[in-house]
C-alpha positions in Angstrom: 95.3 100.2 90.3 98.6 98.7 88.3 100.3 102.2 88.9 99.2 102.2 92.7 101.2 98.8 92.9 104.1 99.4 91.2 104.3 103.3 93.7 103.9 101.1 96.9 106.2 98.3 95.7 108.7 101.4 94.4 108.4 102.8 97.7 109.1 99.5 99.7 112.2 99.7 97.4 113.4 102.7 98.2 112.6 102.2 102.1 114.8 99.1 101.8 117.6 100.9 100.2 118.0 103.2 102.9 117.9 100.9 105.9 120.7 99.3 104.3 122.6 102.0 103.5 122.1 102.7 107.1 123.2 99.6 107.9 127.2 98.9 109.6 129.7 97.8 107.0 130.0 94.5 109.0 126.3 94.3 108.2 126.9 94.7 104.6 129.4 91.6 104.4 126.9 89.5 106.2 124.7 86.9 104.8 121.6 88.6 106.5 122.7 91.5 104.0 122.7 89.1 101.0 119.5 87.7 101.6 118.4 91.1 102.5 119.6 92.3 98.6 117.9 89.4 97.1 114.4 90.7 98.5 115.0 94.0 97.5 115.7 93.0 94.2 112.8 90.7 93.8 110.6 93.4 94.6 112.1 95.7 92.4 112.0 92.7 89.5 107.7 92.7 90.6 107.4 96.5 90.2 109.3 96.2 86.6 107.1 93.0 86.0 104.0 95.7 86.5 104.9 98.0 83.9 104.4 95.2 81.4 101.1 94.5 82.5 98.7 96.2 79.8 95.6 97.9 81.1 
């Protein structure tokens, strides 16, 4: 069940990454885009936070 967590989380990740990429380079300077980056790494900090997780 861990290891189906930490694929989903890793593919919200990865979804996130490329609608950003995506996203206009005034986009990218915005605030909405820093916010945006602080999710994305929070999630990503969770899915590394899941590999520690013995089972």
């Amino acid at each position: 069940m861990i290891n189906q967590a930490r694929f989903l989380l890793q593919n919200v990740v990865d979804e996130m990454r490329a609608y950003q990429e995506e996203r206009s380079d005034e986009w990218q300077d915005s605030e909405q885009s820093v916010e945006f980056t602080a999710t994305m790494e929070s999630i990503e900090n969770a899915t590394d936070a899941l590999a520690d997780i013995p089972y």
